[in-house]
mmCIF entry with sequence, helices, sheets and N, C-alpha, C, O atoms, coordinates in Angstrom:
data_MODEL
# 
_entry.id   MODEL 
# 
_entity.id                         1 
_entity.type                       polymer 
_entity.pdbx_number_of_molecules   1 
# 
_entity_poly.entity_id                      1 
_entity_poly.type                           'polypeptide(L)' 
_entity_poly.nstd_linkage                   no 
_entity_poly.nstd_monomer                   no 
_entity_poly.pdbx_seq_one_letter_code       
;(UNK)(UNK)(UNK)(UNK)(UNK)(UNK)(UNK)(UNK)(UNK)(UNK)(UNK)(UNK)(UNK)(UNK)(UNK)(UNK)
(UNK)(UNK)(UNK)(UNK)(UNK)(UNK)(UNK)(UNK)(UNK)(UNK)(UNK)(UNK)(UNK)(UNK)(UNK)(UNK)
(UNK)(UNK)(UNK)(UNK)(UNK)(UNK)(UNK)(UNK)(UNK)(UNK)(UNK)(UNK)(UNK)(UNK)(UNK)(UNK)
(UNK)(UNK)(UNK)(UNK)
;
_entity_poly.pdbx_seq_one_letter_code_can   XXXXXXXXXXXXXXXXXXXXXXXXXXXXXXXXXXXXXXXXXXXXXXXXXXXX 
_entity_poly.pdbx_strand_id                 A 
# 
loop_
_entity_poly_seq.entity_id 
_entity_poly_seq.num 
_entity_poly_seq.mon_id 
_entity_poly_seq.hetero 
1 1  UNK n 
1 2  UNK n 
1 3  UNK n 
1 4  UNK n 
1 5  UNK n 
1 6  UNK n 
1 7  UNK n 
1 8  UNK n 
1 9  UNK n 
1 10 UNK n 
1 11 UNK n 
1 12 UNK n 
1 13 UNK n 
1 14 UNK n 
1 15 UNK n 
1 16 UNK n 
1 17 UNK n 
1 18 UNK n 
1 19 UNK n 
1 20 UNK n 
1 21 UNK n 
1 22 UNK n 
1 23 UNK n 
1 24 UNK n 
1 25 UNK n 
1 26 UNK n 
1 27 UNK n 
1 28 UNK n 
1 29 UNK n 
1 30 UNK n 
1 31 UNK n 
1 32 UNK n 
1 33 UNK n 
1 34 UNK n 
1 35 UNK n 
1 36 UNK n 
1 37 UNK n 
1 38 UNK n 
1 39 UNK n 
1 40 UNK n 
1 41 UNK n 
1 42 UNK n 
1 43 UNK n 
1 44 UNK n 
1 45 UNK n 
1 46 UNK n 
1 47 UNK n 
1 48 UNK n 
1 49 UNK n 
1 50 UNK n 
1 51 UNK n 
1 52 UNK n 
# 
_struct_asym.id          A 
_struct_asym.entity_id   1 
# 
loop_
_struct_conf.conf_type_id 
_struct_conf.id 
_struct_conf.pdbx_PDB_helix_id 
_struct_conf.beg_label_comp_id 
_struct_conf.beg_label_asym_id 
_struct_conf.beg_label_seq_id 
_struct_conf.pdbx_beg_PDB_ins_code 
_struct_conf.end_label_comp_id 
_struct_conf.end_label_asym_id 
_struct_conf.end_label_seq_id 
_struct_conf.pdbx_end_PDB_ins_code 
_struct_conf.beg_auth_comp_id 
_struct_conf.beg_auth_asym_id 
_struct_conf.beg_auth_seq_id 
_struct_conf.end_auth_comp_id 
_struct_conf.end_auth_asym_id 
_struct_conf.end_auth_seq_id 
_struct_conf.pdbx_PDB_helix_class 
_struct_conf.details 
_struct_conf.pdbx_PDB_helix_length 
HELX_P HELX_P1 AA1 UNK A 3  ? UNK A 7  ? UNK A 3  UNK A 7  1 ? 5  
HELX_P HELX_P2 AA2 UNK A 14 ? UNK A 27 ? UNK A 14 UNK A 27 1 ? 14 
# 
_struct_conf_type.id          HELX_P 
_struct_conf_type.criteria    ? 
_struct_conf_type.reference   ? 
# 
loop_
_atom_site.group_PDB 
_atom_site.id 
_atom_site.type_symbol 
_atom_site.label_atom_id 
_atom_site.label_alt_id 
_atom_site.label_comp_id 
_atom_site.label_asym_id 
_atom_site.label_entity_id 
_atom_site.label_seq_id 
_atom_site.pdbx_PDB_ins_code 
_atom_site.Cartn_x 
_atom_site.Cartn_y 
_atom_site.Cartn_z 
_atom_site.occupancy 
_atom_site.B_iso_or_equiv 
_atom_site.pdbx_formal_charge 
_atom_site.auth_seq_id 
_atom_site.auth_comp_id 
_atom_site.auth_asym_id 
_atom_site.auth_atom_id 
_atom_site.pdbx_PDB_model_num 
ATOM 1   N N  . UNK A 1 1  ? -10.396 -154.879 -79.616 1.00 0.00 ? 1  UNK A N  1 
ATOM 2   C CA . UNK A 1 1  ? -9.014  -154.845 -80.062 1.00 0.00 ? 1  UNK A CA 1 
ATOM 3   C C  . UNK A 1 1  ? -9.000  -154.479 -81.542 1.00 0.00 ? 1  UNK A C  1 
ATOM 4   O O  . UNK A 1 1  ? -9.777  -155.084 -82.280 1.00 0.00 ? 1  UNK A O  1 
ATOM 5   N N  . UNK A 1 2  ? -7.971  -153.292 -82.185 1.00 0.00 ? 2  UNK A N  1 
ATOM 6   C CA . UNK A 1 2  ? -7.818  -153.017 -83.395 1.00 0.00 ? 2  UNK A CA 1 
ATOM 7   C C  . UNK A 1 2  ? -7.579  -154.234 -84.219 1.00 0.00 ? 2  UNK A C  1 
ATOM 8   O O  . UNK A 1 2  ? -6.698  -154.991 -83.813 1.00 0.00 ? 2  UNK A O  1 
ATOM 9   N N  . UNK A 1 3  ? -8.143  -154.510 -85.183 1.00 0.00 ? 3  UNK A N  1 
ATOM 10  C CA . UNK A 1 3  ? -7.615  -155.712 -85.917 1.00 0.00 ? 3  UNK A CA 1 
ATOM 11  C C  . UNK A 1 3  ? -5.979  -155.705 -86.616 1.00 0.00 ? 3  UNK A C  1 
ATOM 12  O O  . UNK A 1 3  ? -5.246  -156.585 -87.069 1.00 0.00 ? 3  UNK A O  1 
ATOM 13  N N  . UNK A 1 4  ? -5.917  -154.887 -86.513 1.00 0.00 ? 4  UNK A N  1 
ATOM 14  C CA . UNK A 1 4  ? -3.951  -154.692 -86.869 1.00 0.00 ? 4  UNK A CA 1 
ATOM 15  C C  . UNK A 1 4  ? -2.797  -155.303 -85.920 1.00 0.00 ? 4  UNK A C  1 
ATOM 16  O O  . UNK A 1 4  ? -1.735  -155.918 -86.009 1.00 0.00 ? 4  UNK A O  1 
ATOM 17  N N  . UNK A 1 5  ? -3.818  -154.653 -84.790 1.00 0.00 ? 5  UNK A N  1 
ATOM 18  C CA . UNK A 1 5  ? -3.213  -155.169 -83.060 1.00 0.00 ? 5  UNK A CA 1 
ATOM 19  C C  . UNK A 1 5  ? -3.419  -157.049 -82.852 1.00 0.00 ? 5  UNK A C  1 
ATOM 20  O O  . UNK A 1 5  ? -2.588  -157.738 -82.260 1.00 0.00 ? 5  UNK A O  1 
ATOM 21  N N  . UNK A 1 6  ? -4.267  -157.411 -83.273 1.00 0.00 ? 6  UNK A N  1 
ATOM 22  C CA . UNK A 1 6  ? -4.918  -159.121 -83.848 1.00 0.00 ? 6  UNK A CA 1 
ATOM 23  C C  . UNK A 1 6  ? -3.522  -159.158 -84.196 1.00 0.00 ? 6  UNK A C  1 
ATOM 24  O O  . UNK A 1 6  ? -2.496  -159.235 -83.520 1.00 0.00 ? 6  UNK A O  1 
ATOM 25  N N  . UNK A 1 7  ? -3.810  -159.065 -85.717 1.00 0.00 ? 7  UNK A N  1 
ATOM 26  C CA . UNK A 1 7  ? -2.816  -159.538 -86.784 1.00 0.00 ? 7  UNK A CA 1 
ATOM 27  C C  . UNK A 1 7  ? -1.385  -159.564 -85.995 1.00 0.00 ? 7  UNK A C  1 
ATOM 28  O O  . UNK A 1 7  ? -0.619  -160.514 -86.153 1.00 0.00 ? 7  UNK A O  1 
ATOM 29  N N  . UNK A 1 8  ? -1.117  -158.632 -85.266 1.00 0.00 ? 8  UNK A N  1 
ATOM 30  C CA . UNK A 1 8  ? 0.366   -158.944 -85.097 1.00 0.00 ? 8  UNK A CA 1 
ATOM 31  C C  . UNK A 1 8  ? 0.814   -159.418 -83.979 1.00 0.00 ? 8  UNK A C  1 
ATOM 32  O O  . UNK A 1 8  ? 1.986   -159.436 -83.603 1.00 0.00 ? 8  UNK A O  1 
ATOM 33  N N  . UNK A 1 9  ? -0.721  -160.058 -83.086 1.00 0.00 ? 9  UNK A N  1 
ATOM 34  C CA . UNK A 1 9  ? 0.164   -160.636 -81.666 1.00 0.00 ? 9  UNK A CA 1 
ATOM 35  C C  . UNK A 1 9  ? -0.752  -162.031 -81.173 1.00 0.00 ? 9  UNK A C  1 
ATOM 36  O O  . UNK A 1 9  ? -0.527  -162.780 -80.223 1.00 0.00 ? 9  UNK A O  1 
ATOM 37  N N  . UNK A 1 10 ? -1.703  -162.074 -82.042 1.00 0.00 ? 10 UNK A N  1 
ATOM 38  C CA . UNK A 1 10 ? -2.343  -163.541 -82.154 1.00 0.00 ? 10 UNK A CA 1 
ATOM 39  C C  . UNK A 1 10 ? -1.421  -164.586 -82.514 1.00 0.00 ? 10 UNK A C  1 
ATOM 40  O O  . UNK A 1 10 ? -0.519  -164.610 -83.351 1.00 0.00 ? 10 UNK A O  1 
ATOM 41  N N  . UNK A 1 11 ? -1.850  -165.453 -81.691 1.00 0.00 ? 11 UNK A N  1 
ATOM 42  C CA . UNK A 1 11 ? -1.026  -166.821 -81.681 1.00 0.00 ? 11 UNK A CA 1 
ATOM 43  C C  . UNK A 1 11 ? -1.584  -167.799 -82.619 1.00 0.00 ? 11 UNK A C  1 
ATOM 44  O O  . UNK A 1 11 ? -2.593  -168.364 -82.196 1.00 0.00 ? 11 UNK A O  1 
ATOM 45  N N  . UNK A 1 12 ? -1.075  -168.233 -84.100 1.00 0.00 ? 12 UNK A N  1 
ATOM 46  C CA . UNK A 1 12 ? -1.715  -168.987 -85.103 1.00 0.00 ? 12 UNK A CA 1 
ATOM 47  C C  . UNK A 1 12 ? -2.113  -170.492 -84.721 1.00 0.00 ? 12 UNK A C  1 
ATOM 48  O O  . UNK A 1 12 ? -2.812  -171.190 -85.456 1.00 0.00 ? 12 UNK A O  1 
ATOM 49  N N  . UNK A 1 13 ? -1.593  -170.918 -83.490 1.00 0.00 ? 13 UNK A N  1 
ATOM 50  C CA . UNK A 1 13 ? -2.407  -172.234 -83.011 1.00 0.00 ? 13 UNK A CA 1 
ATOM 51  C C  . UNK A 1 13 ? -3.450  -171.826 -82.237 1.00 0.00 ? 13 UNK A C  1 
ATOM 52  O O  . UNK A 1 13 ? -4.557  -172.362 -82.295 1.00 0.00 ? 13 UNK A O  1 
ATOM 53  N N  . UNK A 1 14 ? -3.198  -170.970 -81.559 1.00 0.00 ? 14 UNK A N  1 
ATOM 54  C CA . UNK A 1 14 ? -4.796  -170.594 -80.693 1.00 0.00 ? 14 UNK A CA 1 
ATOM 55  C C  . UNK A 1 14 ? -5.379  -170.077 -81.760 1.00 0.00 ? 14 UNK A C  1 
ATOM 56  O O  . UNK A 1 14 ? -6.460  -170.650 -81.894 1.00 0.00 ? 14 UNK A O  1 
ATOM 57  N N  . UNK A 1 15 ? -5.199  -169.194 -82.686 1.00 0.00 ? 15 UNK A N  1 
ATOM 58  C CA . UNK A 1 15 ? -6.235  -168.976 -83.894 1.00 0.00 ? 15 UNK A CA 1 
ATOM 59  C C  . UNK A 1 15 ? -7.181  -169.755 -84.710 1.00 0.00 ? 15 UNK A C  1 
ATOM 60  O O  . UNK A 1 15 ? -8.244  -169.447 -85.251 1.00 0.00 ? 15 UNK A O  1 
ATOM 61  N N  . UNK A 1 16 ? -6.253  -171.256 -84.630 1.00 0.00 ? 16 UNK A N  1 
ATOM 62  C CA . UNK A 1 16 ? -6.889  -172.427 -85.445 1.00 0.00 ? 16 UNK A CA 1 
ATOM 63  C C  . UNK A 1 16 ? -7.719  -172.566 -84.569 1.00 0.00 ? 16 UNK A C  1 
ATOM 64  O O  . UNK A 1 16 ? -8.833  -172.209 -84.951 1.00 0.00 ? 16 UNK A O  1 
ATOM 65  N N  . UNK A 1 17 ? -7.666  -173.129 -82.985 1.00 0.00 ? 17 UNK A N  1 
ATOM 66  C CA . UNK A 1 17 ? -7.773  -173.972 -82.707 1.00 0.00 ? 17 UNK A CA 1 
ATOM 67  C C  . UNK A 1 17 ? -9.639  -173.134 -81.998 1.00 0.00 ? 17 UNK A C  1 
ATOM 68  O O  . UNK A 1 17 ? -10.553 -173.939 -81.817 1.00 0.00 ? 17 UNK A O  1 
ATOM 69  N N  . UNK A 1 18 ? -9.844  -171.969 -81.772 1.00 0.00 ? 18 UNK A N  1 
ATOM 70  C CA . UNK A 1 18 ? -11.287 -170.982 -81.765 1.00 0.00 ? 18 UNK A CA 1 
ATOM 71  C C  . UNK A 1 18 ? -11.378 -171.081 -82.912 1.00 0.00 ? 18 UNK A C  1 
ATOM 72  O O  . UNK A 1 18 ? -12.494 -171.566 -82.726 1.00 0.00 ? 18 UNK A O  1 
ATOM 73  N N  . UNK A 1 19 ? -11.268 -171.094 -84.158 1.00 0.00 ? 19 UNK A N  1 
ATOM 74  C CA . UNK A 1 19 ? -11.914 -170.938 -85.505 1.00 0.00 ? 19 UNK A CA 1 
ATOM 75  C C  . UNK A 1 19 ? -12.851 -172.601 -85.185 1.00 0.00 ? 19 UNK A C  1 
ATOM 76  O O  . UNK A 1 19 ? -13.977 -172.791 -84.725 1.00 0.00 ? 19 UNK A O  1 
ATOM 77  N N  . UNK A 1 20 ? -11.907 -173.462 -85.612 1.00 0.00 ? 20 UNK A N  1 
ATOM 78  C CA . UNK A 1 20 ? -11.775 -175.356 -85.487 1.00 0.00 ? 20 UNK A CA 1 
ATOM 79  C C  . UNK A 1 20 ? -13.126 -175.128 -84.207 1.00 0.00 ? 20 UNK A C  1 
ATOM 80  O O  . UNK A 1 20 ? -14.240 -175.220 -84.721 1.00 0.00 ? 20 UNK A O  1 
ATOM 81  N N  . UNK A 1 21 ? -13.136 -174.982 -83.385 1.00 0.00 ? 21 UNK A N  1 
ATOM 82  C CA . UNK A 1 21 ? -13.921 -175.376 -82.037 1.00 0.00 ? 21 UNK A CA 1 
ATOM 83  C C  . UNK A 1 21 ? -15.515 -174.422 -82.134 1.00 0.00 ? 21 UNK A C  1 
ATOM 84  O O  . UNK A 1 21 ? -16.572 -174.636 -81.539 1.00 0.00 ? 21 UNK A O  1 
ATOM 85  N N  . UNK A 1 22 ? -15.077 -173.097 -83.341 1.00 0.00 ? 22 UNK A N  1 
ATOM 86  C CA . UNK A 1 22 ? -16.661 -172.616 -83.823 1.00 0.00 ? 22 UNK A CA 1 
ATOM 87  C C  . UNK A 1 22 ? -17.533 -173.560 -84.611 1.00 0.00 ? 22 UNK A C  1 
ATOM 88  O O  . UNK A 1 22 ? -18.728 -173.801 -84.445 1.00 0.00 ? 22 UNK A O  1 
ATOM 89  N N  . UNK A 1 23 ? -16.691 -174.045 -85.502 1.00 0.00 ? 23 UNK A N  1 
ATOM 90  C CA . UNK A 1 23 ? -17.291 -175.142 -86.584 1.00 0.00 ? 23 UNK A CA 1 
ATOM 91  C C  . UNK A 1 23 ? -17.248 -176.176 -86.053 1.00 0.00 ? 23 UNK A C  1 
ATOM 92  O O  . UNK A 1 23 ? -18.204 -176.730 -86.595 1.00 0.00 ? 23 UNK A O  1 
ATOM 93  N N  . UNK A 1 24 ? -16.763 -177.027 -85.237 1.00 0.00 ? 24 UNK A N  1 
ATOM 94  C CA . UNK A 1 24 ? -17.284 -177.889 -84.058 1.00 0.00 ? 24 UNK A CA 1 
ATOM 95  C C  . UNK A 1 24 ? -19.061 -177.751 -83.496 1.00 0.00 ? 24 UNK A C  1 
ATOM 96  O O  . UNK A 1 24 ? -20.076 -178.388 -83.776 1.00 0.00 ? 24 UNK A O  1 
ATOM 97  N N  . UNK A 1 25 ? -18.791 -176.667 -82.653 1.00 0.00 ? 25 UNK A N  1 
ATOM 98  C CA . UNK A 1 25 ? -19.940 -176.089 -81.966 1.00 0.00 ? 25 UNK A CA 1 
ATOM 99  C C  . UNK A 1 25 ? -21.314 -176.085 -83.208 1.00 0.00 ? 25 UNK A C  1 
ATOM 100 O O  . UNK A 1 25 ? -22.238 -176.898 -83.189 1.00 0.00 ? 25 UNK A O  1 
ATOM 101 N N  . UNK A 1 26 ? -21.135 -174.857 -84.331 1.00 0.00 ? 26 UNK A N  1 
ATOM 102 C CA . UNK A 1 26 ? -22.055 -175.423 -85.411 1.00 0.00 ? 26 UNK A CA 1 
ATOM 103 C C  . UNK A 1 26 ? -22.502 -176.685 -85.660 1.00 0.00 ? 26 UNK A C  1 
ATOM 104 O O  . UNK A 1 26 ? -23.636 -176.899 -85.232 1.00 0.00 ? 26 UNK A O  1 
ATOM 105 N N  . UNK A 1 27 ? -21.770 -177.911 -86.421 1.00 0.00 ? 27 UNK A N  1 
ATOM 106 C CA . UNK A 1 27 ? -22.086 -179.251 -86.728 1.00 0.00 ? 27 UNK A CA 1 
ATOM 107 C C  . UNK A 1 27 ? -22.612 -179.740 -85.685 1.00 0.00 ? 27 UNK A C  1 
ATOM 108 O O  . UNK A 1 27 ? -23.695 -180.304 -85.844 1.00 0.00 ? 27 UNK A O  1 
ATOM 109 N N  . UNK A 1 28 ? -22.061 -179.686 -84.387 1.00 0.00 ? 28 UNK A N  1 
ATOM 110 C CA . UNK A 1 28 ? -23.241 -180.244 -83.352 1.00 0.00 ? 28 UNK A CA 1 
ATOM 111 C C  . UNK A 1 28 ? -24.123 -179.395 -82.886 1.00 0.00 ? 28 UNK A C  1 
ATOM 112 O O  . UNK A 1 28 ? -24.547 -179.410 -81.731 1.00 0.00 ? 28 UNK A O  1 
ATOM 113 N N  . UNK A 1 29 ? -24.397 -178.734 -83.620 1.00 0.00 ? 29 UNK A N  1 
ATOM 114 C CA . UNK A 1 29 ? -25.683 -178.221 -83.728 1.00 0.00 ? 29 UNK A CA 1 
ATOM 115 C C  . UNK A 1 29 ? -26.617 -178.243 -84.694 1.00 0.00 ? 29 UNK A C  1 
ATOM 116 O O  . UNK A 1 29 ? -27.575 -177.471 -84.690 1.00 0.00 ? 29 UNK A O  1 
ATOM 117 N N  . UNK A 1 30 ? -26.463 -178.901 -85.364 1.00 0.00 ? 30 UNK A N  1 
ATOM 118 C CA . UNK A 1 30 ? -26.802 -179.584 -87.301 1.00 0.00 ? 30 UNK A CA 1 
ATOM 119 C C  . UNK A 1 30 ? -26.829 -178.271 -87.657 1.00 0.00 ? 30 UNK A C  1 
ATOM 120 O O  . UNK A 1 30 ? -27.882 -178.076 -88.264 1.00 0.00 ? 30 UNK A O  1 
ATOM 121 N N  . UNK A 1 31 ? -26.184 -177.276 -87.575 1.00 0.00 ? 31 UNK A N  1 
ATOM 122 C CA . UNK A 1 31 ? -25.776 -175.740 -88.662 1.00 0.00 ? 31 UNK A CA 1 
ATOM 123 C C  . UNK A 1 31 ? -24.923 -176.381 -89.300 1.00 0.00 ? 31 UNK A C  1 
ATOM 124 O O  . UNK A 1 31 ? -23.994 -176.908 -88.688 1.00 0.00 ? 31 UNK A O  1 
ATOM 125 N N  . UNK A 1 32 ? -25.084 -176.535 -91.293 1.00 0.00 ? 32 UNK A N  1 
ATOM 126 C CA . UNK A 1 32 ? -23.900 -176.983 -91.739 1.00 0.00 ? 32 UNK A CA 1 
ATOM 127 C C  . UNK A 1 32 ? -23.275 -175.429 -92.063 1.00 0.00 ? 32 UNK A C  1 
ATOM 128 O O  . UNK A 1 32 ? -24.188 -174.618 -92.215 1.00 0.00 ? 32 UNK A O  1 
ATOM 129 N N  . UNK A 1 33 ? -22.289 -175.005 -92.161 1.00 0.00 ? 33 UNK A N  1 
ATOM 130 C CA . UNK A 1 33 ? -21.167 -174.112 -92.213 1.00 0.00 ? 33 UNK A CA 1 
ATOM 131 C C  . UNK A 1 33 ? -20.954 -174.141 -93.677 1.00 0.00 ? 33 UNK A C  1 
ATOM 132 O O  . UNK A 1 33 ? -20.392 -175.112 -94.184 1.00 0.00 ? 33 UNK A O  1 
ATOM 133 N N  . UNK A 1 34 ? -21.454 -172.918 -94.552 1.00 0.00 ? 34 UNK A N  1 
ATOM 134 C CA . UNK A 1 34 ? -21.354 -172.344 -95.607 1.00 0.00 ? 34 UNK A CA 1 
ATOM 135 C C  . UNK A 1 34 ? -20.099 -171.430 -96.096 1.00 0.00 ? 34 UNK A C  1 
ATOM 136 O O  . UNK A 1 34 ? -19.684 -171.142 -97.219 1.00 0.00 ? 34 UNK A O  1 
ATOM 137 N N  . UNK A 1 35 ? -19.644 -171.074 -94.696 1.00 0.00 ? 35 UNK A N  1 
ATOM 138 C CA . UNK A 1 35 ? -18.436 -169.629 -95.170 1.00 0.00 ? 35 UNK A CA 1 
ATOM 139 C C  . UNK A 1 35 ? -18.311 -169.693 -93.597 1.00 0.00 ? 35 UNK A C  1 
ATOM 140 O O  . UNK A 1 35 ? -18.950 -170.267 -92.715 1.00 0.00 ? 35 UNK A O  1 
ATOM 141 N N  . UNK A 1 36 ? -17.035 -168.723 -93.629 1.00 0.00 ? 36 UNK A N  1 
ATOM 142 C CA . UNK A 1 36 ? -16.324 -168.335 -92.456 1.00 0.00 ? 36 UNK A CA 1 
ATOM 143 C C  . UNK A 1 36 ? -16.665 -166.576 -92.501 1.00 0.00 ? 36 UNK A C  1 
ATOM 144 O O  . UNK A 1 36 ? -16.708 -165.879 -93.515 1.00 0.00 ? 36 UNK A O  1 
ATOM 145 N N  . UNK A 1 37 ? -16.830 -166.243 -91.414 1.00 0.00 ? 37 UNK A N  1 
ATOM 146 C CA . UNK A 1 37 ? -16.980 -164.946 -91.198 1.00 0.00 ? 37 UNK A CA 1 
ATOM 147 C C  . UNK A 1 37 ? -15.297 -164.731 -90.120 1.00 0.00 ? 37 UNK A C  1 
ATOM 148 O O  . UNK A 1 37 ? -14.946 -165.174 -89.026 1.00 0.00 ? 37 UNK A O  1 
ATOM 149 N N  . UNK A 1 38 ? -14.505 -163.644 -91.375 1.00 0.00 ? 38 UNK A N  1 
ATOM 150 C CA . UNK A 1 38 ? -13.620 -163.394 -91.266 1.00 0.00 ? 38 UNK A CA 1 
ATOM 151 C C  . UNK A 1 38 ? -13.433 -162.320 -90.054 1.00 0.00 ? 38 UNK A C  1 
ATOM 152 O O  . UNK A 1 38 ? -12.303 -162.189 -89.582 1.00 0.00 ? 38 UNK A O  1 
ATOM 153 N N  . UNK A 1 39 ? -14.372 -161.651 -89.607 1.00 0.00 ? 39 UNK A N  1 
ATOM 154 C CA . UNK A 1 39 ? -14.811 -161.058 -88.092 1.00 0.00 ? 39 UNK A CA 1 
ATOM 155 C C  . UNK A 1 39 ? -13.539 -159.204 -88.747 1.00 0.00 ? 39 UNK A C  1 
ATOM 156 O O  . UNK A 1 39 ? -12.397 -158.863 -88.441 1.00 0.00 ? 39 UNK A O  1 
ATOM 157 N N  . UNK A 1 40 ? -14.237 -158.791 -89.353 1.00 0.00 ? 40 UNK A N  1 
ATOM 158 C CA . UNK A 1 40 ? -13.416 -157.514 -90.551 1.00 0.00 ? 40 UNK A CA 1 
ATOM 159 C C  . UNK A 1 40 ? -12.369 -157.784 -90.716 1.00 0.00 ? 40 UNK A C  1 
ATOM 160 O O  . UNK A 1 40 ? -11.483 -156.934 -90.618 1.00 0.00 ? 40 UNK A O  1 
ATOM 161 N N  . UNK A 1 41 ? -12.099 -159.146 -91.044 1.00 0.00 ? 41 UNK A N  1 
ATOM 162 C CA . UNK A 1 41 ? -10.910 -159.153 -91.881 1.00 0.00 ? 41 UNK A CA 1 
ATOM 163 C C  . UNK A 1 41 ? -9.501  -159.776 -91.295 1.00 0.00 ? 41 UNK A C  1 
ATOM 164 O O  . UNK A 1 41 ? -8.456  -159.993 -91.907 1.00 0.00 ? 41 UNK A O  1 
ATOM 165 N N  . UNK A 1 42 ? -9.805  -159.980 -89.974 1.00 0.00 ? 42 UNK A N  1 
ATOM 166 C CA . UNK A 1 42 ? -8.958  -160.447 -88.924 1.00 0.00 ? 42 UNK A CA 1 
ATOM 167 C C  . UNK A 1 42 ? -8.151  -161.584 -89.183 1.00 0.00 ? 42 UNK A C  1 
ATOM 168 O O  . UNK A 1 42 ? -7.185  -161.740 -88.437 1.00 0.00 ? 42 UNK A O  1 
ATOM 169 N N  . UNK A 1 43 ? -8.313  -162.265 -89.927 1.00 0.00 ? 43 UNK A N  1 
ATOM 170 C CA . UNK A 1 43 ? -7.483  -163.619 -90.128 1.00 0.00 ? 43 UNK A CA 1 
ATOM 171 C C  . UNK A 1 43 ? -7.617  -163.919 -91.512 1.00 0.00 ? 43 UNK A C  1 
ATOM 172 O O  . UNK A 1 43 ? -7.531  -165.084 -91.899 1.00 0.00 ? 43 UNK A O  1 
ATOM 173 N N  . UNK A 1 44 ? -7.866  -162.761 -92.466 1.00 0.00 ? 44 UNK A N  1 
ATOM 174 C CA . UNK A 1 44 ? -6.904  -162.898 -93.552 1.00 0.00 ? 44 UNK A CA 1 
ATOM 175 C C  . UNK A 1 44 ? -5.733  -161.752 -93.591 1.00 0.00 ? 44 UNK A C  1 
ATOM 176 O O  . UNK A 1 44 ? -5.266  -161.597 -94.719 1.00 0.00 ? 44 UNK A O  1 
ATOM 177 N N  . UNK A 1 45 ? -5.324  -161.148 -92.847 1.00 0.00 ? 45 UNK A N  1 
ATOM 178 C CA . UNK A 1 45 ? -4.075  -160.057 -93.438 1.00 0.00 ? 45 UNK A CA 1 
ATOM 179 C C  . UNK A 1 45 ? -3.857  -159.257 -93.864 1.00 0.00 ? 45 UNK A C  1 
ATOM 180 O O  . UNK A 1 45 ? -2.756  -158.912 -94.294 1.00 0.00 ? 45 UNK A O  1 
ATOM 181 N N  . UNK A 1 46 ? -5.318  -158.431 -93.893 1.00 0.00 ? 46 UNK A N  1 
ATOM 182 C CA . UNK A 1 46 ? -5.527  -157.397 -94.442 1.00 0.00 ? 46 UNK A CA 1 
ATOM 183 C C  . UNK A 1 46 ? -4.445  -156.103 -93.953 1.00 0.00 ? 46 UNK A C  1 
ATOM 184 O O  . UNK A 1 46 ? -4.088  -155.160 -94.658 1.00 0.00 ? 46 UNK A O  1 
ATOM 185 N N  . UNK A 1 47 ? -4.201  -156.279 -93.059 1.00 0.00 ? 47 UNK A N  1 
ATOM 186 C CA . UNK A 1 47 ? -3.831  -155.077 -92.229 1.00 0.00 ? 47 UNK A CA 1 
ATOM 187 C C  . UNK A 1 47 ? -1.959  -155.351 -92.315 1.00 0.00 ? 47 UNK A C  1 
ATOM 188 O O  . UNK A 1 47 ? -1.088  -154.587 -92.730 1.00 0.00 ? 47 UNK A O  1 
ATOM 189 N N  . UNK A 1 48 ? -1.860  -156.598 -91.801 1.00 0.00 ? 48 UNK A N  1 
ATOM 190 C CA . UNK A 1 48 ? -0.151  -156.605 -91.603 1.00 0.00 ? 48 UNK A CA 1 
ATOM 191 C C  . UNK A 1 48 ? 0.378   -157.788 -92.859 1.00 0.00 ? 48 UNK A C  1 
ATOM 192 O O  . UNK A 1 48 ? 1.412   -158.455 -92.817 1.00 0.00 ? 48 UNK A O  1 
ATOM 193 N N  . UNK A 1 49 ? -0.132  -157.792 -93.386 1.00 0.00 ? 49 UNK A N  1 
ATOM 194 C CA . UNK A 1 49 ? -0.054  -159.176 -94.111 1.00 0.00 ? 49 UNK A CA 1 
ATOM 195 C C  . UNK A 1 49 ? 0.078   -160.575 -93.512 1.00 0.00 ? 49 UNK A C  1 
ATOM 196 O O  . UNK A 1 49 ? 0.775   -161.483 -93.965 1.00 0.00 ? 49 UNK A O  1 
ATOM 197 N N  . UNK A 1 50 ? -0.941  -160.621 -92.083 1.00 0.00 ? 50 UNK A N  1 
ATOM 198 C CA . UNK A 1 50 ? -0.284  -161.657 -91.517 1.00 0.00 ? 50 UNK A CA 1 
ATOM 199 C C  . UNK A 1 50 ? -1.257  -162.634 -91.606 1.00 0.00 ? 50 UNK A C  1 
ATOM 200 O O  . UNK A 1 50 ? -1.722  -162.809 -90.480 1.00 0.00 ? 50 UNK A O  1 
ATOM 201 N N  . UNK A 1 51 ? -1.763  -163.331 -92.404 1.00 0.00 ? 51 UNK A N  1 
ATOM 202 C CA . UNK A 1 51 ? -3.162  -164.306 -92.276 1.00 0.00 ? 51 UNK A CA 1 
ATOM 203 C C  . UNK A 1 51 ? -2.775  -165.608 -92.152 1.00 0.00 ? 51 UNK A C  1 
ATOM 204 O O  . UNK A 1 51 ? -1.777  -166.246 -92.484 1.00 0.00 ? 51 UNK A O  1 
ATOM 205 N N  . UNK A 1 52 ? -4.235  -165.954 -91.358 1.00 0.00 ? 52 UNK A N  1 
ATOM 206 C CA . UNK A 1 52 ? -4.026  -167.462 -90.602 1.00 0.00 ? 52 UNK A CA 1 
ATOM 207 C C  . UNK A 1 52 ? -5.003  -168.447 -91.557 1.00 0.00 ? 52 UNK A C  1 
ATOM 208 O O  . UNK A 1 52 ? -5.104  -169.648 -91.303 1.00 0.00 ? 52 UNK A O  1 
# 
């Protein structure tokens, strides 16, 4: 999916709630979580100004 196409039809609670449940998955996995990989840019707004 184009990340523009993201930005403008992603649902910002289902957005939290796969981001929330990656960093879940990490910590129980003793990976402590340094940064978020924004996956090109997808959920900051680059494209529509729409960030989550």
């Amino acid at each position: 999916m184009e990340v523009s196409v993201f930005e403008k039809n992603a649902d910002v609670d289902e957005v939290r709630m796969v981001v929330e449940a990656q960093i879940q998955t990490a910590i129980s996995l003793r990976i402590e979580p340094t940064h978020l990989d924004s996956h090109a840019g997808s959920i900051l707004g680059l494209y529509n100004n729409s960030d989550f």
